[in-house]
C-alpha positions in Angstrom: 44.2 -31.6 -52.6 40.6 -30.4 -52.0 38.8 -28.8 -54.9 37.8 -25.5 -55.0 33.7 -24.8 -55.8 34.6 -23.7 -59.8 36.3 -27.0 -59.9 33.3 -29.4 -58.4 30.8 -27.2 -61.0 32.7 -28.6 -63.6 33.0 -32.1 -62.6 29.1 -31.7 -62.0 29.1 -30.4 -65.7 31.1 -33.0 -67.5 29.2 -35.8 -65.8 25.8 -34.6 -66.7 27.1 -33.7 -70.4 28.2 -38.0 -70.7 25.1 -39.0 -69.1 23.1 -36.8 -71.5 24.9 -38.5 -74.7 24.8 -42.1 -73.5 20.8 -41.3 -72.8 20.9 -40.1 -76.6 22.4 -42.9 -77.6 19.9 -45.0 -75.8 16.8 -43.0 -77.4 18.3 -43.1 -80.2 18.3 -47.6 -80.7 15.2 -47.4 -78.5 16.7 -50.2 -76.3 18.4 -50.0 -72.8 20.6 -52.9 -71.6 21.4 -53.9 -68.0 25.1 -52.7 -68.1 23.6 -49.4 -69.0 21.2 -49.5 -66.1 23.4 -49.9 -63.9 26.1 -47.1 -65.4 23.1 -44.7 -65.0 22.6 -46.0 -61.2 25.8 -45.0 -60.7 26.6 -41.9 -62.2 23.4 -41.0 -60.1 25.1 -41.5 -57.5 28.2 -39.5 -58.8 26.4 -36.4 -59.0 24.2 -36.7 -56.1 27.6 -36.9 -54.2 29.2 -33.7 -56.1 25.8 -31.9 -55.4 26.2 -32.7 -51.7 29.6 -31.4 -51.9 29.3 -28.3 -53.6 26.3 -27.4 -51.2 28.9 -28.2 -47.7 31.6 -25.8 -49.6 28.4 -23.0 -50.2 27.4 -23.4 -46.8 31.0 -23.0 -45.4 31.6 -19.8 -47.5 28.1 -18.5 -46.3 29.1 -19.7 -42.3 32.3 -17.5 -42.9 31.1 -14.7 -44.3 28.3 -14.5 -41.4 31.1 -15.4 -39.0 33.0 -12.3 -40.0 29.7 -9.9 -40.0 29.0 -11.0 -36.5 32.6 -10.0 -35.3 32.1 -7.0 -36.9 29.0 -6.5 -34.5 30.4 -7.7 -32.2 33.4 -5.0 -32.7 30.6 -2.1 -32.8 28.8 -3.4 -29.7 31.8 -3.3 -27.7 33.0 0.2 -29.2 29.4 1.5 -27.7 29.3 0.1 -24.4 33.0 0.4 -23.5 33.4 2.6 -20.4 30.4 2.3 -19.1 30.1 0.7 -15.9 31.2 -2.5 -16.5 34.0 -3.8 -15.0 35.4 -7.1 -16.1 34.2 -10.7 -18.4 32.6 -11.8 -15.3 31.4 -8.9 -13.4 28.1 -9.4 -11.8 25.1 -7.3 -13.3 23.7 -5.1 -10.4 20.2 -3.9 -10.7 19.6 -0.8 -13.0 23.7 -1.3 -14.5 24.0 0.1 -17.8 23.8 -2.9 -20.9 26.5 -5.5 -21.2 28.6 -5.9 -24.2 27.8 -8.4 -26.7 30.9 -10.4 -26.1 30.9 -10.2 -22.3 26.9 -11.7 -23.0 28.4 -14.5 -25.4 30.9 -15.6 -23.5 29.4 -15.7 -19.9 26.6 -17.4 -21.9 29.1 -20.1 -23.1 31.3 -20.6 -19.8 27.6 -21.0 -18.2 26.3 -23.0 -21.1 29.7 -25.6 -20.9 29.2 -25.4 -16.8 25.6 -26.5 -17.0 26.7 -29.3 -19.7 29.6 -30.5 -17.4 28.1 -29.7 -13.9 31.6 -28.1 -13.2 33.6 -30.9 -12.9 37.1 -31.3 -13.4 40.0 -28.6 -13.8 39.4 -26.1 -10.6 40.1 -23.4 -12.7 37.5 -23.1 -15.1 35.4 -24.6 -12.3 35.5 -21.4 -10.5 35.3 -19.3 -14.0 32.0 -21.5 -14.7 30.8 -20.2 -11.2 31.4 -16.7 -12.2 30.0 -16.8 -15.4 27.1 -18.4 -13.6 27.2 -15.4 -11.1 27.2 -12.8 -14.0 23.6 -14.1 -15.8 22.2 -14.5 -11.9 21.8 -18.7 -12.6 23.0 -21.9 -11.0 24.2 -24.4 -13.1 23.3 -27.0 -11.1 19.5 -26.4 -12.0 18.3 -29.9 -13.7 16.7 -27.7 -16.6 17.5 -24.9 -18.8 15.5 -23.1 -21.6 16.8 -22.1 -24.9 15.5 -18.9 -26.6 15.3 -20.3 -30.8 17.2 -17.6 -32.2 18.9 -14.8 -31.1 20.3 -11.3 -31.9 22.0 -8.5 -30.2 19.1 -6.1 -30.3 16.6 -8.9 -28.8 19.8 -9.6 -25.8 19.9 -6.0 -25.7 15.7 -5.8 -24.8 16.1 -9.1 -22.7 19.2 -7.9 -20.4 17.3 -4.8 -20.0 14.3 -6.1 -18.4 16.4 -8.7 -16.5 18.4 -5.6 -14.5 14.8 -3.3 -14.2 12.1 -5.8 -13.9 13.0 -9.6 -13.7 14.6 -12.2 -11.8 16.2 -15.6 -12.9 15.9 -15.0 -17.0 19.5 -14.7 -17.1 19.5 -18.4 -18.3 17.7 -17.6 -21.7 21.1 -15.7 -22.4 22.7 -18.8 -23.7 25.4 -19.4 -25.9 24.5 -18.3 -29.7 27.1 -21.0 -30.7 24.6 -24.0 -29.6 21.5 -22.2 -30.6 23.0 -21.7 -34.0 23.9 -25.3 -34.2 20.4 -26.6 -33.2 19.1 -24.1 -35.5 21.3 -25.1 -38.5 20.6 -28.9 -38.3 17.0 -28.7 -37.7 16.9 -26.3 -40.9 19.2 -28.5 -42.7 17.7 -31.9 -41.9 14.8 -33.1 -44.2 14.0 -30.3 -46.3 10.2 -29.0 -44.8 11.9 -26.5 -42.4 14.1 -24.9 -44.9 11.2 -24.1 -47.4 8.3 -23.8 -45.0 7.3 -20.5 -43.0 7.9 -21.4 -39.4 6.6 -19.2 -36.6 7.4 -19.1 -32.9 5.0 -18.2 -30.3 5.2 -18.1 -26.6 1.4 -18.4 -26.2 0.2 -22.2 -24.8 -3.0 -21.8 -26.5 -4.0 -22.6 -30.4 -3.1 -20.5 -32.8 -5.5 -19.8 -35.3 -4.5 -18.8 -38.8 -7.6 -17.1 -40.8 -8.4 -17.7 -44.6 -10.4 -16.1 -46.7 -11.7 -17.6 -49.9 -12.9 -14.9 -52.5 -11.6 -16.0 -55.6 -15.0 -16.7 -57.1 -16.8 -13.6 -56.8 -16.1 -10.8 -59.6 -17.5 -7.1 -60.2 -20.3 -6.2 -62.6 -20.9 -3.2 -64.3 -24.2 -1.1 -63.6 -26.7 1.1 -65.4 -27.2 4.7 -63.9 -29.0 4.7 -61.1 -29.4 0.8 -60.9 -28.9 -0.2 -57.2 -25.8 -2.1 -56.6 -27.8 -5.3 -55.6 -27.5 -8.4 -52.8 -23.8 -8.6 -50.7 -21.9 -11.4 -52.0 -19.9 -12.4 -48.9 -16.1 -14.2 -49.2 -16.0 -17.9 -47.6 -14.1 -17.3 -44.2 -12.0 -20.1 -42.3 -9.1 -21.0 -40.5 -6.5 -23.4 -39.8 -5.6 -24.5 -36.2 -1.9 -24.9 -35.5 -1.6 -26.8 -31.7 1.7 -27.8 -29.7 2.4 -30.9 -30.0 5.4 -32.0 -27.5 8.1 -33.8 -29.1 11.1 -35.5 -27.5 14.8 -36.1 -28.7 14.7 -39.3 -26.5 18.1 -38.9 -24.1 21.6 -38.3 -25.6 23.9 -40.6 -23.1 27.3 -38.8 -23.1 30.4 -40.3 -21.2 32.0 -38.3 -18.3 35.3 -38.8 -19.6 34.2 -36.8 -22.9 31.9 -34.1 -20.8 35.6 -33.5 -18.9 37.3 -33.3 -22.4 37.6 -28.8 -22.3 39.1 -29.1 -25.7 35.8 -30.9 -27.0 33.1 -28.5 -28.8 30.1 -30.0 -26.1 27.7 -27.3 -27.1 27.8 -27.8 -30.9 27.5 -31.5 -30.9 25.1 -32.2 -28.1 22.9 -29.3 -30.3 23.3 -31.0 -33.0 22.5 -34.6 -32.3 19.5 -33.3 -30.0 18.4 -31.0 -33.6 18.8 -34.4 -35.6 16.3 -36.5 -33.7 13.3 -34.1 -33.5 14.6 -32.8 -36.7 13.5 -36.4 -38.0 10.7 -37.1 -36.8 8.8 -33.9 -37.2 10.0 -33.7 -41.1 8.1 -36.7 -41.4 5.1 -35.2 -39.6 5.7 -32.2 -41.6 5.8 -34.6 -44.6 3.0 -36.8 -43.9 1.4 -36.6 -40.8 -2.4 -37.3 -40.9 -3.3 -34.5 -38.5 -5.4 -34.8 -35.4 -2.8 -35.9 -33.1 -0.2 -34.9 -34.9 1.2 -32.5 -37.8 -0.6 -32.5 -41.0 1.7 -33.2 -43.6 1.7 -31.5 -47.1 1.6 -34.8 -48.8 -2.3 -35.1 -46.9 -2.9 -31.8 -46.5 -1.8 -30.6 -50.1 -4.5 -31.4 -53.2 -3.7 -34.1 -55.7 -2.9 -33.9 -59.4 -3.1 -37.7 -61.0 -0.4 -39.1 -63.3 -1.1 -41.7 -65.7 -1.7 -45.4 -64.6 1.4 -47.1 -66.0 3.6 -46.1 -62.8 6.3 -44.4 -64.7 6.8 -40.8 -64.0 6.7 -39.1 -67.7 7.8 -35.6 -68.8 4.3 -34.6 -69.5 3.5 -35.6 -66.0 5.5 -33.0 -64.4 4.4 -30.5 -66.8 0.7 -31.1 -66.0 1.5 -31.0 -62.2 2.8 -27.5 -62.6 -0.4 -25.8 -65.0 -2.4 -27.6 -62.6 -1.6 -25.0 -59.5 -2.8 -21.4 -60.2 -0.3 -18.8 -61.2 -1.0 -16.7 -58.5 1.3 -19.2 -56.4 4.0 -20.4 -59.2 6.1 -17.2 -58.6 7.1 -18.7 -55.6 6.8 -22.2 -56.8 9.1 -25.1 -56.6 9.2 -29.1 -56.6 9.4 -31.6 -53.8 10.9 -35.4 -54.1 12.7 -37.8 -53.5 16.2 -38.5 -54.0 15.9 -41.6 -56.1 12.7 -39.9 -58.0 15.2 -36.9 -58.5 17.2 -39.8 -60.5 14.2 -40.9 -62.4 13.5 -37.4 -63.5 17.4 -36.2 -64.8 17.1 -38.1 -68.0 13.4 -37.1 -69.1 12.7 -34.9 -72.1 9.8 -32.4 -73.1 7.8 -35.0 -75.5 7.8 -31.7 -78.1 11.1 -30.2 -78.2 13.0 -33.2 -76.8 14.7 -31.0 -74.3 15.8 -32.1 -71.2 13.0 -31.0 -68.4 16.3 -31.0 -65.8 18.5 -28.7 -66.3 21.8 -28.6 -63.6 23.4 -24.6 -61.9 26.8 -24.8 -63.2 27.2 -21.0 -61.6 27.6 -19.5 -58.4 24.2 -19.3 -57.0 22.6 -20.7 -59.3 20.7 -23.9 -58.4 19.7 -27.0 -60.3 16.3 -26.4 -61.7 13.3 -28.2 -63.6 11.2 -27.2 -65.9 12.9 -23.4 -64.7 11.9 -24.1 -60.6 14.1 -24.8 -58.0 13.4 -28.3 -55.9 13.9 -29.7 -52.8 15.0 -32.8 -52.4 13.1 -34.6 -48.8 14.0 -37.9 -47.9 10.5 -38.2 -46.1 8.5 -38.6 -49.7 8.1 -41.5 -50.8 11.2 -43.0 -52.9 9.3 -45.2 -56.1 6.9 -44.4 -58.4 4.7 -48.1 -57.2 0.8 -47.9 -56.9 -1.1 -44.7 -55.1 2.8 -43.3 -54.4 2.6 -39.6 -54.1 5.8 -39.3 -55.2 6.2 -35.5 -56.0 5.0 -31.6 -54.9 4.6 -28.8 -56.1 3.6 -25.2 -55.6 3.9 -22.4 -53.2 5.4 -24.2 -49.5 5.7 -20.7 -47.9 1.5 -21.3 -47.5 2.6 -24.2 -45.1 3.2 -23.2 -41.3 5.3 -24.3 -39.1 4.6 -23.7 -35.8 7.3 -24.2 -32.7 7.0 -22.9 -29.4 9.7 -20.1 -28.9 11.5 -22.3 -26.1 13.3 -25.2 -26.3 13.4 -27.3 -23.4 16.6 -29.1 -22.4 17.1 -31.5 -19.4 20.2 -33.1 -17.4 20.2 -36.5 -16.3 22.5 -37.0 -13.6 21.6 -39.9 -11.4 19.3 -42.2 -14.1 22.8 -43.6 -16.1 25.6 -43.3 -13.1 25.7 -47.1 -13.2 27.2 -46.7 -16.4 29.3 -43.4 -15.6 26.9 -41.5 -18.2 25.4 -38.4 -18.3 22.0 -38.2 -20.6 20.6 -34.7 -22.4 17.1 -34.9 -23.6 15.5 -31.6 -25.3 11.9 -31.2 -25.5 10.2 -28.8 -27.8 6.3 -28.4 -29.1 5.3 -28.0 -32.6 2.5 -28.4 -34.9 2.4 -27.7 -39.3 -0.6 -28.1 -41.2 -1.0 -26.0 -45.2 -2.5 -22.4 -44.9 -5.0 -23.5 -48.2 -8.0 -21.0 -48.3 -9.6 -23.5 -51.4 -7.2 -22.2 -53.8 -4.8 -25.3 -53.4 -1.3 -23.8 -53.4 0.4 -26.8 -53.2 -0.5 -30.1 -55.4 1.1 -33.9 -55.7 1.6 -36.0 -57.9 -0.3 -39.4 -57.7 0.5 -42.3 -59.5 -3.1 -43.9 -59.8 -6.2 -41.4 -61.4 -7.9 -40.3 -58.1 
């Protein structure tokens, strides 16, 4: 019987209350044997597994109550445009026709989307609805190449369609279904942890993009005698941060053309998903720690560093130091960054003053695990011990680090290069660049384990 979210809190509770007592008991002879080590390793692992599950059952309730908001739109849209000049699922759009419904744009955009996946092979039937679904957003879905629009709502269809029937030609294909976008969209987030925390922006410009900062924190007012002239201009420091494209690959996807046949198999969802993954990856590395130039720049380079004392143990007072070390200005939106297995290092430390635990666990309804009162992230792409020049955590303000992903993603169809095999390969493309918007006020600091 699967357990229920109140039931999986206090699991989480009740393991984190023994671990707690056998770490008293521990402080307590000032002596740790191996049999406890290794009951700490794996109650670790214990609750890292219930905080995993607790987060999949979050995420299902939030997928269902968004699932059941977007019928609702989808209900109004279709109460709006109902009567007006459209004629069936698959009617064609003829120039100047009044706006489709949302459903007649999502599921055209799906018949084309599976058509394009399975070049129309197989049952004659939904062959022939593929074509007309095809015919309806004006594409072919034998076209080697397709572009997907990242993210999509009704009111940005609604300006699309609209300048597809007055103005354009051949966009229909950017109509595509919101099922695999939303898929792509979920597992790049999901993946790594940078995405999820980071500001990302989407452009369709090819050019740089040039972020400005401005640096005036070290300049203050005066007061002046009557009539005492106001005195030299004391200008801010101006700069900026270039963001470029840089073109990453997902490397092809080979998918058998018994399963791209299979009409009761979700294609869309998975192939988005696997394709997400891979760039999802590599780029949270980047993201992570890239060195710049020809790639990303990572936080962990780009960020400013905060040393921890040389005996490569992470300590209590460590943390705290990290945290008073970044300027209040950016600790309102503040959190941590780490590793998993430094995330288990950190449970059982205590404030050195009030011998308090410095990691305290949500045991409510959106209320997440916290330390020292911030939220964390937990990023696989940091590094996982605590050895020499490690910089093993972050901290501050990761809204000032920019994402930047061109606003199409590029997916190709491989027909001929894996026949041998009776294989079909996907491989999506999509440009990106991150580097930390810091102006010289260092939102964002790590924690070294050697003095810099």
């Amino acid at each position: 019987m699967a357990l229920n979210l109140i039931e999986l809190r206090q699991q989480k509770g009740e393991l984190v209350t023994a671990m707690r007592k056998k770490q008293d008991e521990i402080d307590e002879k000032n002596s740790e044997t191996s049999e406890e080590t290794q009951w700490f390793e794996d109650r670790n692992r214990e609750c890292s597994a219930l905080e995993q599950r607790i987060k999949r059952e979050e995420d299902i309730q939030a997928r269902e109550k968004a699932n059941a908001a977007s019928l609702d739109e989808n209900q109004r849209s279709n109460d709006l445009n109902a009567g007006k000049g459209w004629t069936g699922i698959h009617s064609p759009s003829p120039i100047g026709a009044r706006m489709p419904t949302f459903a007649q744009l999502e599921t055209n955009s799906t018949y084309f989307l599976q058509a394009w996946l399975r070049h129309a092979k197989g049952n004659p039937k939904i062959e022939q609805e593929h074509r007309d679904a095809a015919t309806f957003l004006g594409q072919d879905f034998r076209q080697k190449e397709i572009f997907l629009p990242m993210v999509k709502t009704y009111r940005q269809f609604q300006r699309e369609w609209r300048a597809l029937n007055v103005t354009t030609t051949n966009k229909g294909l950017e109509t595509i279904s919101e099922g695999f976008v939303r898929s792509l969209e979920v597992a790049m987030l999901e993946f790594g942890g940078m995405r999820a925390v980071s500001e990302v922006i989407r452009t369709d410009s090819e050019g740089d993009l040039p972020l400005p900062t401005v640096n005036d924190s070290s300049n203050k007012g005066v007061i002046l005698d009557e009539a005492t002239d106001f005195g030299s201009s004391v200008d801010p420091s101006f700069s900026q941060v270039i963001l470029k494209k840089f073109k990453y690959s997902s490397k092809p996807v080979l998918i058998s053309t018994e399963l791209l046949q299979d009409s009761a198999f979700d294609l869309g969802a998975r192939i988005g998903e696997m394709l997400a993954i891979r760039i999802a990856r590599i780029q949270n590395d980047h993201f992570s720690t890239g060195a710049g130039t020809t790639l990303p720049k990572g936080v962990l380079v780009a960020g400013t560093t905060f040393a921890a004392a040389d005996d490569l143990v992470i300590a209590s007072d460590d943390v705290i130091g990290l945290i008073h070390s970044v300027d209040p200005a950016y600790r309102n939106n503040a959190r941590f960054m780490m590793h998993d297995s430094i995330l288990a290092e950190i449970r059982m430390l205590k404030e050195s003053t009030t011998n308090a635990y410095i990691w305290q666990p949500g045991l409510q309804a959106g209320v997440p695990d916290r330390l020292l009162g911030y939220p964390y992230t937990i990023n696989q792409s940091f590094p996982s011990a605590s050895i020499a020049s490690a910089k093993v955590m972050a901290f501050g303000d990761f809204s000032k680090y920019k994402i930047r992903d061109q606003a199409t993603l590029r997916l190709v169809r491989l027909d001929e290069l894996y026949a041998a095999t009776d294989q079909v390969a996907f491989i999506a493309y999509l440009r990106s660049d991150g580097n930390l918007l810091d102006a010289g006020t260092h939102p964002i600091k790590y924690l070294s384990m050697l003095p810099s």
